[in-house]
N, C-alpha and C positions, 0 to 999 in steps of 0.2 A: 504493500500500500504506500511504504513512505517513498518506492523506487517511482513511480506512478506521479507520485506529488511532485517530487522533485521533477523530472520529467516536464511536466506541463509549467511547472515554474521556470525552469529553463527554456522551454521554445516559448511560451506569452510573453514573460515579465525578462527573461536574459538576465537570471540570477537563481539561486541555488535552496533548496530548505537551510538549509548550517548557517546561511546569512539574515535568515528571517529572525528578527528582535521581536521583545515581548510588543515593543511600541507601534512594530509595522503592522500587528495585530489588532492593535486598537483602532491604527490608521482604516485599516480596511473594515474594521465593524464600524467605524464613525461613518466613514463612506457610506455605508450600507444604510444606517439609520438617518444622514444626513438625505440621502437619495431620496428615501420615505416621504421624508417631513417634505419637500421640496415638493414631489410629483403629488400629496395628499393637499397641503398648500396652495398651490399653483393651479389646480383642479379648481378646491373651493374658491378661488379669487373669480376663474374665469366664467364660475357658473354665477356668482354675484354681478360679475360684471355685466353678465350678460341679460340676468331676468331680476336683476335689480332696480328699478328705474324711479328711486326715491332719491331725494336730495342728502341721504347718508351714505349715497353707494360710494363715494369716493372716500370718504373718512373709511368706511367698511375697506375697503381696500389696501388702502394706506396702513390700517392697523394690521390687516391680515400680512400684511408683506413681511412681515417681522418674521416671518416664521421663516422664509426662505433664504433671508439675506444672512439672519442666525445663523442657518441651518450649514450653507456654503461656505459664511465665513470662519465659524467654527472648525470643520473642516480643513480649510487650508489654513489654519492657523498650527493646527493639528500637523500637515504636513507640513509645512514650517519651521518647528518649533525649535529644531536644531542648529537654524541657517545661523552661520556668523553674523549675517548682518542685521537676524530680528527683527525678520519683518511681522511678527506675529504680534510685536510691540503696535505697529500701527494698522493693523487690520483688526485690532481689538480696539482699539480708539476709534474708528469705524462704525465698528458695532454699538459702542456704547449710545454713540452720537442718534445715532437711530432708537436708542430707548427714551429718548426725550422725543421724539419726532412718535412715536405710540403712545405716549404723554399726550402730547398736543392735538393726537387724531381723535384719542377716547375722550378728548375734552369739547373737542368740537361734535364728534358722536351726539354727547349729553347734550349740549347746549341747542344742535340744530332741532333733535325729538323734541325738546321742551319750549321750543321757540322763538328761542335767543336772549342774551341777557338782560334785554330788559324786559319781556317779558315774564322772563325766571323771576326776576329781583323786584316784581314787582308782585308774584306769587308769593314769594319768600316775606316782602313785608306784610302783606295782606292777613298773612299765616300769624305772623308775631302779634300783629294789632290784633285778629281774633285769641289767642294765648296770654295775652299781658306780659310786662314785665318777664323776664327769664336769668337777668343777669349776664347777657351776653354766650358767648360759645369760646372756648380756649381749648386748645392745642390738648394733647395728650401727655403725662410726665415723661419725657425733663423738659420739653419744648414749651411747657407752660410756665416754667421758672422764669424765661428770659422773653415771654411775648405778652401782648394783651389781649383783654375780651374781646373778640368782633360782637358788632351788633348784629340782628338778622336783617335781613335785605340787601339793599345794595353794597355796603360796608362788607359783609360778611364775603357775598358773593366777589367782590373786589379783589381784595386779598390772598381767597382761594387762590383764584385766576393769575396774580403775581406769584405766588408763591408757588403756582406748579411751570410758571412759565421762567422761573429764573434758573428751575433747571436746564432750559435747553440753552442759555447765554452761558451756563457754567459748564455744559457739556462743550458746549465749543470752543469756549477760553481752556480745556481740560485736552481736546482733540490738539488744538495750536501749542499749547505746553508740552505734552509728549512727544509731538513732533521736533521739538526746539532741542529737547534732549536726548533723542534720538540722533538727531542729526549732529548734537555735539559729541556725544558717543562716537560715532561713525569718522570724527576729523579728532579724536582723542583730546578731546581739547578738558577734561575734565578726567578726574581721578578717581578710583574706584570709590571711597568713601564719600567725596561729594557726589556722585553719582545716585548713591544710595538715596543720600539725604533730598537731591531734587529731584528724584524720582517719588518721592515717599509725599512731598506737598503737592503734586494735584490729586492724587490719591486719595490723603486726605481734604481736600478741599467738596473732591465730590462726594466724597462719604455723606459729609455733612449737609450739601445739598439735596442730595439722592433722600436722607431721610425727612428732611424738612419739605421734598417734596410730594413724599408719601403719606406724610401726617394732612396736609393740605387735600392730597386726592381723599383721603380716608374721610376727614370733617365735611369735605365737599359732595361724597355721594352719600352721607350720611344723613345730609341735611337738604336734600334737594330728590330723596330714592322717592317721597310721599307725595311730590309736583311733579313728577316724568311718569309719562305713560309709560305701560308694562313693557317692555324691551331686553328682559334680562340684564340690568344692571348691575345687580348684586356678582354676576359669573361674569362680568365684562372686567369689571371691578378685581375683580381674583383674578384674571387672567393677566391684565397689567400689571398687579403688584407680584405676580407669579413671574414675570420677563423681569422685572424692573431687580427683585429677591434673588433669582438663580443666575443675575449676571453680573452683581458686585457681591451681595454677603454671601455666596457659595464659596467665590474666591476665598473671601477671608476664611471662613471655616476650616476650606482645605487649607490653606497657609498654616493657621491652626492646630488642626491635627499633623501636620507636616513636624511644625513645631515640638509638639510635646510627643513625635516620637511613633504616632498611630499607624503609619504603614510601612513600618519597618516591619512589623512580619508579613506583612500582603506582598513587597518586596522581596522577603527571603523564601515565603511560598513557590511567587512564580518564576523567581530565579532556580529554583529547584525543576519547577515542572519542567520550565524549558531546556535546562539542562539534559534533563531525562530524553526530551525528546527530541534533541540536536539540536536545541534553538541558540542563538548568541542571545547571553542574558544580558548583555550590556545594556545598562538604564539611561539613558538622562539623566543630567545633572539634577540637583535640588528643585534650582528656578523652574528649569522647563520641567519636571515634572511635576510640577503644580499647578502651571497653565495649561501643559496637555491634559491633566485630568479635568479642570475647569472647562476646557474645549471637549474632550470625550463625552460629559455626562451632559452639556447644554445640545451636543447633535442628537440625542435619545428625547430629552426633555423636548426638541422641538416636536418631538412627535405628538406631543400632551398639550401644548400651547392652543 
């Protein structure tokens, strides 16, 4: 059987079983599940596009897309990961950039069903005047330590609206940052510990964005679910903070468990298996493999989006 394999890996691919890495193995299962998500995707778009002919079919679109560009760039980020020159660094800045752009679609989604902001915000005050008084709406702990009450109405609804829309001005100052450090990477112009360190401030910059702009979506479809006609919001709602969740705090978790040590035996497992079965167990370094695993499990997750 293994004369057979090798065999066809020879005349298709012009290379050998003893050469195949645990990682070339992922590559080809991400492929596989990337393809899925793509052709399942790409289906559903064109069947909207096609007997869709409401004024949401282009937001419907635009959010649907997410699945595919994930799915691809993921993917090649995947094959990648090893390049000297890290391009996987900016095809993940890419990606990211398009999580604010699925922000901005399920925002427009809400607002076109409900029939736009001023007529939202004019439901929304209508609503308080019949309720009295409430003491305003605040943020969730800790973002309510450092922010204040909105009123309901137009106040409320304002704020949302900035407050999910500064994520895409910080994604993009986030994209042109990475890029800058990349590219001084690439002419050496910086040392491996400052590198670290300005790598580590847009990172954290959008951390903090990223959640200030999930608290904003959360108070926003919270406060606006009982004015929008039925549309499934409540599972629109999970699905953005499901893109928005598995494409920054995944990372950290793995980093994480990278950290204190947790796949050091999934590592000496499948160093073993593959050894058994003439595989080169040679890993990837720390870094890439903890963006290849962040890139392997978001090509499967596209299947779920």
């Amino acid at each position: 059987r293994q004369g057979l394999a090798s065999r066809v890996l020879t005349a298709m691919f012009h290379t050998t079983w003893d050469l195949i890495t645990p990682e070339n193995i992922a590559q080809a299962l991400g492929a596989l599940a990337a393809f899925l998500a793509m052709v399942i995707s790409l289906t559903h778009m064109a069947r909207h596009w096609r007997y869709n002919k409401t004024k949401i079919r282009k937001s419907t679109v635009r959010l649907l897309f997410v699945v595919p560009i994930f799915a691809l760039d993921c993917w090649v980020c995947l094959m990648l990961e090893a390049s000297r020159y890290e391009w996987a660094v900016l095809l993940t800045g890419i990606r990211e950039v398009y999580e604010a752009i699925a922000l901005v679609s399920f925002l427009e989604l809400v607002l076109t069903i409900s029939g736009g902001t001023r007529h939202l915000s004019e439901l929304m005050l209508r609503r308080a005047e019949e309720e009295g008084p409430t003491g305003g709406t605040k943020h969730p702990w800790p973002l309510r330590l450092v922010t204040a009450r909105y009123k309901a109405g137009p106040e409320l609804l304002r704020m949302m609206l900035l407050g999910i829309f500064q994520y895409v001005f910080v994604c993009l100052l986030y994209m042109f940052l990475i890029t800058c450090v990349w590219t001084m990477d690439r002419l050496q112009l910086l040392s491996p510990q400052v590198s670290l360190v300005v790598k580590a401030l847009p990172i954290l910059m959008k951390a903090v964005s990223c959640a200030f702009a999930l608290s904003c979506l959360l108070l926003f479809a919270h406060d606006v679910k009982d004015l929008v006609p039925s549309c499934g919001l409540a599972g629109k709602f999970l699905s953005i903070k499901g893109i928005v969740f598995f494409t920054f705090w995944q990372s950290f978790v793995i980093r994480l468990a990278q950290r204190t040590g947790q796949f050091g035996a999934v590592q000496q497992a499948l160093t073993k298996k593959a050894l058994k079965h003439g595989i080169d167990a040679e890993w990837w370094d720390d870094a890439e493999l903890r963006c290849g695993l962040n890139d392997f499990f978001l090509c499967f997750e596209g299947l779920f989006f």
